[in-house]
N, CA, C and O atoms as a MOPAC input file, in Angstrom:
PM7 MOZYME 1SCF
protein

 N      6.24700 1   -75.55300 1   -25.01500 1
 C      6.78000 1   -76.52600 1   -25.93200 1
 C      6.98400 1   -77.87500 1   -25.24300 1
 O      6.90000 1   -78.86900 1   -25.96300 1
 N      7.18500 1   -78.00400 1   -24.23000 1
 C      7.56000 1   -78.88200 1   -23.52400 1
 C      6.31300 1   -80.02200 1   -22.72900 1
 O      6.63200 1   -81.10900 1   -22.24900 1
 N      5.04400 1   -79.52800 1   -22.73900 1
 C      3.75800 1   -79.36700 1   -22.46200 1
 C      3.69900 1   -80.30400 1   -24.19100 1
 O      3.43800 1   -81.50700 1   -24.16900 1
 N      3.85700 1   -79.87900 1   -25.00400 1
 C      3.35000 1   -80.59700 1   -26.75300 1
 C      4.37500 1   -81.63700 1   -26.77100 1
 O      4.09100 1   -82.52800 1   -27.57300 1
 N      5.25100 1   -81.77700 1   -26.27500 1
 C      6.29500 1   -82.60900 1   -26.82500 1
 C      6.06200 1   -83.76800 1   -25.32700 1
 O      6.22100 1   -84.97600 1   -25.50000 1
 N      5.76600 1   -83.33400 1   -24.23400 1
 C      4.94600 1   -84.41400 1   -23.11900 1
 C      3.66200 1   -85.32600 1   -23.90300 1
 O      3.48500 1   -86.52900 1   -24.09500 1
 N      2.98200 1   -84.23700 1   -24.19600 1
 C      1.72100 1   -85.09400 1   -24.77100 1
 C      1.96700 1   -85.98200 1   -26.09400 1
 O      1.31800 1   -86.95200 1   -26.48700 1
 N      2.92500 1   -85.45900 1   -26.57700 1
 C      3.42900 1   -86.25400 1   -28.37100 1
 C      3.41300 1   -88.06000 1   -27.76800 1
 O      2.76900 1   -89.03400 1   -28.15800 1
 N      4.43000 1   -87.88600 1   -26.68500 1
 C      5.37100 1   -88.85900 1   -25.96600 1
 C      3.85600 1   -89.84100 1   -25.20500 1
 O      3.56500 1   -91.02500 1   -25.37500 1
 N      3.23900 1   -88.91100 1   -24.47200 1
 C      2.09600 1   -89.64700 1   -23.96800 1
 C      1.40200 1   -91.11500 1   -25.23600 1
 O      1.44400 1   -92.34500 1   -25.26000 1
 N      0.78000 1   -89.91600 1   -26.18000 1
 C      0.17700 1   -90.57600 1   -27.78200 1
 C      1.02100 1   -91.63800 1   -27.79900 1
 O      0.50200 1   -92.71000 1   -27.48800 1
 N      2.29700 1   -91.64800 1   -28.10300 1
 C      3.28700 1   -92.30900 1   -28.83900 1
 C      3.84600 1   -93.82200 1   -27.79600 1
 O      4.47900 1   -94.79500 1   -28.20500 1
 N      3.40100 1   -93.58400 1   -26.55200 1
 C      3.00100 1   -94.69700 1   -25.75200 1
 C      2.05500 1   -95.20200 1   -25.71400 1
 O      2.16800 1   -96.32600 1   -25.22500 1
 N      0.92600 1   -94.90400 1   -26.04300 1
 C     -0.55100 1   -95.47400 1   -26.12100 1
 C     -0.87800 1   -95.80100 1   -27.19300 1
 O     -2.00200 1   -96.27900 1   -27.35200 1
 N      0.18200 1   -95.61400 1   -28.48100 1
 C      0.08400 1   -96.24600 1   -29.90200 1
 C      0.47800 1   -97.34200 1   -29.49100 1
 O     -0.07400 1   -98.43400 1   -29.36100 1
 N      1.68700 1   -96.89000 1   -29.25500 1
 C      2.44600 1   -98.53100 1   -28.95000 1
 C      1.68700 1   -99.43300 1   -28.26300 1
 O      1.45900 1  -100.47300 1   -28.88100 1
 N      1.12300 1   -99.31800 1   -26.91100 1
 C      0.40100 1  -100.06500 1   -26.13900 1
 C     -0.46700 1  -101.05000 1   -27.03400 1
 O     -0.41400 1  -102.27900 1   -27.06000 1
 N     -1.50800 1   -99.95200 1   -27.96200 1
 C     -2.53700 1  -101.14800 1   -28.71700 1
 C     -1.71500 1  -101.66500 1   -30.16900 1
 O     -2.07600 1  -102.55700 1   -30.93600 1
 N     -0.81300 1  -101.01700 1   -30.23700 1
 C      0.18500 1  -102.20200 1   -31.38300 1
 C      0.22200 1  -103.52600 1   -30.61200 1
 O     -0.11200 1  -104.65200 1   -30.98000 1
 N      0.69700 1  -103.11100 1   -29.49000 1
 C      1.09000 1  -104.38800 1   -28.52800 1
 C      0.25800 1  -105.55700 1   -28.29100 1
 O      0.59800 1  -106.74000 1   -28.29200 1
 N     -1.20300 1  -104.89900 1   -28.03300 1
 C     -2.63900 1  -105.74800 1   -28.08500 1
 C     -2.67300 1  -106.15300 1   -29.54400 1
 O     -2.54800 1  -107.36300 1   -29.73100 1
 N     -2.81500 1  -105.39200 1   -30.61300 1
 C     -3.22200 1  -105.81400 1   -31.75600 1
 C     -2.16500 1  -107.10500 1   -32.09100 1
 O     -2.50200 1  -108.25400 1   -32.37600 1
 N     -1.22900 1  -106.74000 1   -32.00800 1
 C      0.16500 1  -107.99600 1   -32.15700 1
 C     -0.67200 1  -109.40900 1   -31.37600 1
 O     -1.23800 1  -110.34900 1   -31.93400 1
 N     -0.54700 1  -109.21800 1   -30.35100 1
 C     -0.91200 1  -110.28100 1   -29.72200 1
 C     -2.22400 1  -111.10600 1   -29.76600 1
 O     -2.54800 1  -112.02600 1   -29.01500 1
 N     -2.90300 1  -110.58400 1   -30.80000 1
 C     -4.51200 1  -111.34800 1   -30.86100 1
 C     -4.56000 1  -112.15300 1   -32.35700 1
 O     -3.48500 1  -111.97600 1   -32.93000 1
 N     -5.19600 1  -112.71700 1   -32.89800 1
 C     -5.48800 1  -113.44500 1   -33.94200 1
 C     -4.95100 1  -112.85100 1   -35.09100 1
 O     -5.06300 1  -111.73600 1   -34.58200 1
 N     -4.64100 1  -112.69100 1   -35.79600 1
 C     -4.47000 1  -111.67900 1   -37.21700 1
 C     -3.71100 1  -110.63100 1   -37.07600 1
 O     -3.12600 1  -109.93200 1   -37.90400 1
 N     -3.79700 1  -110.58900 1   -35.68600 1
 C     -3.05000 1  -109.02300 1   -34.91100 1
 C     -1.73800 1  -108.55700 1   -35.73200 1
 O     -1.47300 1  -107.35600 1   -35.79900 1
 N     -0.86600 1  -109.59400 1   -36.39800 1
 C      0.34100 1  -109.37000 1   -37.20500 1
 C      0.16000 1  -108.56400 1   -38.29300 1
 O      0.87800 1  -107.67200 1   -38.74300 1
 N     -0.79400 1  -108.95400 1   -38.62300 1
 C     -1.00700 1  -108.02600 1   -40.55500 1
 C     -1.94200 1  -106.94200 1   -39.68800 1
 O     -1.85000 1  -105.87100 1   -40.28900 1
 N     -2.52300 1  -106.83800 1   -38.89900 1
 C     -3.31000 1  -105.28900 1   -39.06800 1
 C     -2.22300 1  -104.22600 1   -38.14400 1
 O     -2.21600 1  -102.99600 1   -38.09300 1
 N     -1.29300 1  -105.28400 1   -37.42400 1
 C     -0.20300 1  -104.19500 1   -36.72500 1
 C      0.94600 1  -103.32700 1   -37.98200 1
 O      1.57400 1  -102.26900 1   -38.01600 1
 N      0.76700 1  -104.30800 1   -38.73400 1
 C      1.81200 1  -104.09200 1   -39.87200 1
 C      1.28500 1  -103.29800 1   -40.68400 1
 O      2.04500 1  -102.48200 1   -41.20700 1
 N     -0.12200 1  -103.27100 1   -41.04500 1
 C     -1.00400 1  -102.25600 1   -42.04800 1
 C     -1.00200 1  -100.99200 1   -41.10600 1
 O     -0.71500 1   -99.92900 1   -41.65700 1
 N     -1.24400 1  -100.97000 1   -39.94800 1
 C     -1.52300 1   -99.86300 1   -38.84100 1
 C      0.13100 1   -99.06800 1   -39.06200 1
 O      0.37900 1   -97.87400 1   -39.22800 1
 N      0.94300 1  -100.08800 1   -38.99800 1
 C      1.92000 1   -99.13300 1   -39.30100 1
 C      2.45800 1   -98.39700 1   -40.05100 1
 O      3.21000 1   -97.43800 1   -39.87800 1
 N      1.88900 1   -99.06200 1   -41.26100 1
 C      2.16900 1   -98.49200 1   -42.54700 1
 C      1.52100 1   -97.34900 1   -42.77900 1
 O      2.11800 1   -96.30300 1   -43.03400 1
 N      0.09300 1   -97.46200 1   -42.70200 1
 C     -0.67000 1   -96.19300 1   -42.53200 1
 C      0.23600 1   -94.96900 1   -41.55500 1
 O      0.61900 1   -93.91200 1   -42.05700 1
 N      0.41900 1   -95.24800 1   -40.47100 1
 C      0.96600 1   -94.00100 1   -39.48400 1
 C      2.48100 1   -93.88100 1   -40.11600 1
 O      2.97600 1   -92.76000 1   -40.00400 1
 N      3.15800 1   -94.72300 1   -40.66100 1
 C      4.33900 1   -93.97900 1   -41.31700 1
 C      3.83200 1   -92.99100 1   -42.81600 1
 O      4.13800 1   -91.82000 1   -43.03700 1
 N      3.00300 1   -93.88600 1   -43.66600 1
 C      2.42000 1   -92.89700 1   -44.57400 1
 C      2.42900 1   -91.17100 1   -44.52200 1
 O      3.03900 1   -90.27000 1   -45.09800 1
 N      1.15900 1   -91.31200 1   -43.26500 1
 C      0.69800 1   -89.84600 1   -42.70300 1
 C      1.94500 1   -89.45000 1   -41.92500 1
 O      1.84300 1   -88.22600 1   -42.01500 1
 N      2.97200 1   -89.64800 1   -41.27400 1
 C      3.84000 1   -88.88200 1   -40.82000 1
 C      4.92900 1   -88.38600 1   -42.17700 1
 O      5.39100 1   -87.24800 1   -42.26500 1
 N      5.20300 1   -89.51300 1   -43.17900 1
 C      5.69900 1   -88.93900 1   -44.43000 1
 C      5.21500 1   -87.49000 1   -44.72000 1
 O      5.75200 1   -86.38200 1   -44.75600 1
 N      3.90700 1   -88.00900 1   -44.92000 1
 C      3.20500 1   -86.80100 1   -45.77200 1
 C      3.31700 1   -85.63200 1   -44.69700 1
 O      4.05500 1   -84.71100 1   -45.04800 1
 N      2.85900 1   -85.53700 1   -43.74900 1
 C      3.23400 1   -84.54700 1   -42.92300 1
 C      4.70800 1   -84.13200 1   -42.55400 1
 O      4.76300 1   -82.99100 1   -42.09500 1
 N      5.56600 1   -84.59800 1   -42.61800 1
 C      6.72900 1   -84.44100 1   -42.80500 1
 C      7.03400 1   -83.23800 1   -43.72400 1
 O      7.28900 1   -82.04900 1   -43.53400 1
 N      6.89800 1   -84.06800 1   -44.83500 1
 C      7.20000 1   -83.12400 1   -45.90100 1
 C      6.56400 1   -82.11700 1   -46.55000 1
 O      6.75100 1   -81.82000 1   -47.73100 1
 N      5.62900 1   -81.45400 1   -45.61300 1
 C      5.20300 1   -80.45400 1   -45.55900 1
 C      5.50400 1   -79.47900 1   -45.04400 1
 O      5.73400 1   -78.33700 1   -45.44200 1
 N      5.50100 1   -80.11300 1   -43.81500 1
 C      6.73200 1   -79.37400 1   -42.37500 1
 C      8.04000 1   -78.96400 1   -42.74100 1
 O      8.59500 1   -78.02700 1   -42.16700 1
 N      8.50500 1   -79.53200 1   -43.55300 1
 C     10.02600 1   -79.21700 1   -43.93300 1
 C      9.73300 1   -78.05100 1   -44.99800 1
 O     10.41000 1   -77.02500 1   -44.93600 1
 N      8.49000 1   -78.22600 1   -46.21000 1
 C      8.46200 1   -77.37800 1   -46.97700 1
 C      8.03900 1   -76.20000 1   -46.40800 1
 O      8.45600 1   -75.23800 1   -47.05300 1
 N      7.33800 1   -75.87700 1   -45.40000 1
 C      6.75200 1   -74.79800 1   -44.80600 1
 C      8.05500 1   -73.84800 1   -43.65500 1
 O      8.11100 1   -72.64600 1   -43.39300 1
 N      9.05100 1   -75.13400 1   -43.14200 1
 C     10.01400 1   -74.07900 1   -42.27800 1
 C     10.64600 1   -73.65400 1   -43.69900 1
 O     10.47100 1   -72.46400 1   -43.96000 1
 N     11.39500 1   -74.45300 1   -44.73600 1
 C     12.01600 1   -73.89600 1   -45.92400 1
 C     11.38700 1   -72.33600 1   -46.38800 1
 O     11.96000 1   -71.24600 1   -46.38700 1
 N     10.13700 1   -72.65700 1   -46.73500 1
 C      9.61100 1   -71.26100 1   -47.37800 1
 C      9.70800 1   -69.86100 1   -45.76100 1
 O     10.29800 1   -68.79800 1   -45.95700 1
 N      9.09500 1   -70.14400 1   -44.45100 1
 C      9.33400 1   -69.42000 1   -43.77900 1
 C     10.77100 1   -68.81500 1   -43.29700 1
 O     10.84800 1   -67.75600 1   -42.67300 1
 N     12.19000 1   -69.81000 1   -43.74900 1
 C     13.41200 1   -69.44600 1   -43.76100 1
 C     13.63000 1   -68.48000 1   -44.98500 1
 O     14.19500 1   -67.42000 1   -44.71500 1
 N     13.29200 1   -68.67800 1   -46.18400 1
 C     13.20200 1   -68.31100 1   -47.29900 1
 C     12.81200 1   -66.72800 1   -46.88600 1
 O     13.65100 1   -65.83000 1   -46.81600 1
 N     11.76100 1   -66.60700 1   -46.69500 1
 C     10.83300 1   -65.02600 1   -46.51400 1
 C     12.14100 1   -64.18000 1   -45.53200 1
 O     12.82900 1   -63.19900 1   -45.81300 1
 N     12.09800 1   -65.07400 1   -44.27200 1
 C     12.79200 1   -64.80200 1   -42.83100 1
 C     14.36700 1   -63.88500 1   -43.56100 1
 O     14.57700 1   -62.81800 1   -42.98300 1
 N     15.39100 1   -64.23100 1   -44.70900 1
 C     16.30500 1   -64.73300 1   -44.77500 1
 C     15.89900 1   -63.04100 1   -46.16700 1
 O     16.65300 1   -62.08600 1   -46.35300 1
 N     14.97000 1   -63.20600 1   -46.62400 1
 C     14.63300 1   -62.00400 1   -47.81600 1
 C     13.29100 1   -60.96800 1   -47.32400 1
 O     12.22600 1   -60.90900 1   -47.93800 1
 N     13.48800 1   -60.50500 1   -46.58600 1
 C     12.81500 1   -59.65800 1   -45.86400 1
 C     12.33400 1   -58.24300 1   -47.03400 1
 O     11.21000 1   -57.78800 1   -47.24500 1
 N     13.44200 1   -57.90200 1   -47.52600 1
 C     13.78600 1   -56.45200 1   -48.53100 1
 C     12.89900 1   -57.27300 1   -49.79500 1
 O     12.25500 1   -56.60200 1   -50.60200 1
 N     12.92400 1   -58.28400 1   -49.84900 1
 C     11.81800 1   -58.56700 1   -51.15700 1
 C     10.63900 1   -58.58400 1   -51.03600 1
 O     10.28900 1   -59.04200 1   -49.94800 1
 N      9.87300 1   -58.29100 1   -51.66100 1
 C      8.26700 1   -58.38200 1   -50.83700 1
 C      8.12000 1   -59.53200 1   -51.92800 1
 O      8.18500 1   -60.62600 1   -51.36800 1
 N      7.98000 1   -59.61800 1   -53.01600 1
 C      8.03300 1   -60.64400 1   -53.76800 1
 C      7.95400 1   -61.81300 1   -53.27300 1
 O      6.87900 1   -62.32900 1   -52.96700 1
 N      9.24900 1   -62.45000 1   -53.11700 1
 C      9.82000 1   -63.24900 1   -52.06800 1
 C      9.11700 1   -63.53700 1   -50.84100 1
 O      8.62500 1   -64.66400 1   -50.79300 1
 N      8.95700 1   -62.81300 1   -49.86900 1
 C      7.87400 1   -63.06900 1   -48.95200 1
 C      6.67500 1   -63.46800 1   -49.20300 1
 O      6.04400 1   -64.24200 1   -48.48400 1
 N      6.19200 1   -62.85900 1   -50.46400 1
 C      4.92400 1   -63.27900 1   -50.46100 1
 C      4.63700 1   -64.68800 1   -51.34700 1
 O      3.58700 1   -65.31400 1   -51.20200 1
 N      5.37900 1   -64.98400 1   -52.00300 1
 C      5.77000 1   -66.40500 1   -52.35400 1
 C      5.80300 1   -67.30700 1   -51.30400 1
 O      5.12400 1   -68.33300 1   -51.34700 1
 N      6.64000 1   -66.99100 1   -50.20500 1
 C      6.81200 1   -67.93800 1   -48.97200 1
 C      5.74400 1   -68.03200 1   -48.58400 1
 O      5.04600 1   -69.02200 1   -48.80400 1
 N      5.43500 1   -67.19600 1   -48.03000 1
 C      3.94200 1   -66.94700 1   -47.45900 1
 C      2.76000 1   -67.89600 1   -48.15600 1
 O      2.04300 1   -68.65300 1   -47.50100 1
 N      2.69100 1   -67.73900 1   -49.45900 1
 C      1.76200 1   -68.24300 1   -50.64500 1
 C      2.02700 1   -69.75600 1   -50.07800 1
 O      1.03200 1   -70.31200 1   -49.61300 1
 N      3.29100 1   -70.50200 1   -50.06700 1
 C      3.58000 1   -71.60800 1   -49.66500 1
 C      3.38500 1   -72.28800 1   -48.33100 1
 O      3.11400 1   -73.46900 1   -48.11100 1
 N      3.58900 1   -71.24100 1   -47.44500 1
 C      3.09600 1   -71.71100 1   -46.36200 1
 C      2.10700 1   -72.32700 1   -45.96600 1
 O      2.04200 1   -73.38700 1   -45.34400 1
 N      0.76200 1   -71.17500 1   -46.58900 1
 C     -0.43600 1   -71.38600 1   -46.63500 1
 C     -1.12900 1   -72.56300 1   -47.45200 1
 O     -2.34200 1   -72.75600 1   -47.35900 1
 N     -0.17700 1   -73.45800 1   -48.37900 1
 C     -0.94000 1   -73.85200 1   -49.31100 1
 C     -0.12600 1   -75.05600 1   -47.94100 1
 O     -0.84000 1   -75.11800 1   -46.94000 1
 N      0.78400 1   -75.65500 1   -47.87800 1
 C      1.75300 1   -76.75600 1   -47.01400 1
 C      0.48300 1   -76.72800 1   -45.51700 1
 O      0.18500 1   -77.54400 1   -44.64500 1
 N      0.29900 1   -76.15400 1   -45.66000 1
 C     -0.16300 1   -75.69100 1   -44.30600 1
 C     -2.22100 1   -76.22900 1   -44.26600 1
 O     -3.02600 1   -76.85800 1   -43.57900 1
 N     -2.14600 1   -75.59100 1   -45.26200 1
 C     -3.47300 1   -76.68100 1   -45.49000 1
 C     -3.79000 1   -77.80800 1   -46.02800 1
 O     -4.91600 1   -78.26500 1   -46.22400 1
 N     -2.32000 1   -78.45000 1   -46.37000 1
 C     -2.12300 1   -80.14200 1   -46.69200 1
 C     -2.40200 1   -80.55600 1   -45.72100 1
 O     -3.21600 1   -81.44000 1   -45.45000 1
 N     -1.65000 1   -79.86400 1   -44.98100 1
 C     -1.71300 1   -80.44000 1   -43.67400 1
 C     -2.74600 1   -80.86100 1   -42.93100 1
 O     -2.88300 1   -81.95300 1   -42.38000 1
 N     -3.55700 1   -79.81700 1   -42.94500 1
 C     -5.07400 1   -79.64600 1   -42.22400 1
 C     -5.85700 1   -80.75900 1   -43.39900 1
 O     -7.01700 1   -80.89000 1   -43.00900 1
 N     -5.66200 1   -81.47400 1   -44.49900 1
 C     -6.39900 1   -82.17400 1   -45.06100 1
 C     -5.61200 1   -83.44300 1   -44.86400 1
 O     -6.33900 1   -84.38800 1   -44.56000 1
 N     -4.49300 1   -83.69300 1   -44.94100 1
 C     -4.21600 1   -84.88100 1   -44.60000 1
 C     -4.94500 1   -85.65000 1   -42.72600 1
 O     -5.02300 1   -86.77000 1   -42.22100 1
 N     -5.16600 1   -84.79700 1   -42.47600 1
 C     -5.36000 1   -85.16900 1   -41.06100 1
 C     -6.71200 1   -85.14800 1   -40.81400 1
 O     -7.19100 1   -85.90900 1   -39.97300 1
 N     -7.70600 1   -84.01400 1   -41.72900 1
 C     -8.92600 1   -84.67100 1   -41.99000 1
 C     -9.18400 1   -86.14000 1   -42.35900 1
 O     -9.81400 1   -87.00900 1   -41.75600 1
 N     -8.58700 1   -86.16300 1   -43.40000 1
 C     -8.61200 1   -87.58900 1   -43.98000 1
 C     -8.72400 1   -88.68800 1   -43.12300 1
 O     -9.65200 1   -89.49600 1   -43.12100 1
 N     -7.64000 1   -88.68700 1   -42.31900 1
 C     -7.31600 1   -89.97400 1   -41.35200 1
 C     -8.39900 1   -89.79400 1   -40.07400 1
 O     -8.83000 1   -90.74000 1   -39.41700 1
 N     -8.75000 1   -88.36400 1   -39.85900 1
 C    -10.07200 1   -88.15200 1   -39.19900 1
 C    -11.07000 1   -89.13200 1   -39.49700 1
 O    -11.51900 1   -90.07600 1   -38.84700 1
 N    -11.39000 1   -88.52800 1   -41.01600 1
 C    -12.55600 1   -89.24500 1   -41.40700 1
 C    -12.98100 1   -90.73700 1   -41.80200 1
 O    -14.07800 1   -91.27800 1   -41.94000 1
 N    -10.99800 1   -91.39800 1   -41.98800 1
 C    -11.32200 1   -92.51200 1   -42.29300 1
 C    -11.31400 1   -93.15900 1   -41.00800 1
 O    -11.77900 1   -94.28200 1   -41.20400 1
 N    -10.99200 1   -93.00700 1   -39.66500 1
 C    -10.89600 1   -93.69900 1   -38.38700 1
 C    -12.57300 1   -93.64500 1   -38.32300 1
 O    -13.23200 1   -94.67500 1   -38.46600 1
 N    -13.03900 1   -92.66400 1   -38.15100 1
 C    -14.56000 1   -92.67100 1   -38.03100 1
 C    -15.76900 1   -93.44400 1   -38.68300 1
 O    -16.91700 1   -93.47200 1   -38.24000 1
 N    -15.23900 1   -94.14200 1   -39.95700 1
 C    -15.71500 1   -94.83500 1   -40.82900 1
 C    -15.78600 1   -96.08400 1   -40.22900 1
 O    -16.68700 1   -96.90300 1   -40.41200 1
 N    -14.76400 1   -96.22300 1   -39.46900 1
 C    -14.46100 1   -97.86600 1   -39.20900 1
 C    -15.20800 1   -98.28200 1   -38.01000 1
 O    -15.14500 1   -99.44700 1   -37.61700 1

């Protein structure tokens, strides 16, 4: 864990770094400001997926004796869980565009 949360920290300095460049060049103000908006966007959206996915895995965790219940969570997980994996395509595919 500590190894993912090093590398988060790494990223999260080397964003900053080319905010820093982008700031400082011609126009650099509005595309630092769009750049940011975008990466708060996608952390929203990923956010609140993350929250819906520990919720439903607390949910199951918490009703074990229901199978019902579990498998609802579960159902949710899987669906939060591949937002996920498409939101991040997305920003995949739109960085690659550019």
């Amino acid at each position: 864990m500590e190894d993912i949360l090093e590398r988060f920290h790494e990223q999260t300095e080397s964003v900053r770094a080319v905010l820093d460049r982008l700031a400082g060049s011609d126009g650099g103000e509005e595309a630092v400001d769009l750049l940011r908006t975008l990466v708060a966007d996608v952390a929203n959206e990923l956010n609140n997926s993350i929250g819906s996915v520990m919720l439903a895995a607390e949910l199951a965790l918490s009703n074990l004796a229901s199978p019902q219940t579990v498998t609802e969570s579960l159902h949710t997980i899987k669906v939060e869980t591949l937002r996920c994996r498409n939101i991040v395509k997305a920003v995949k595919d739109t960085l690659r565009q550019s």
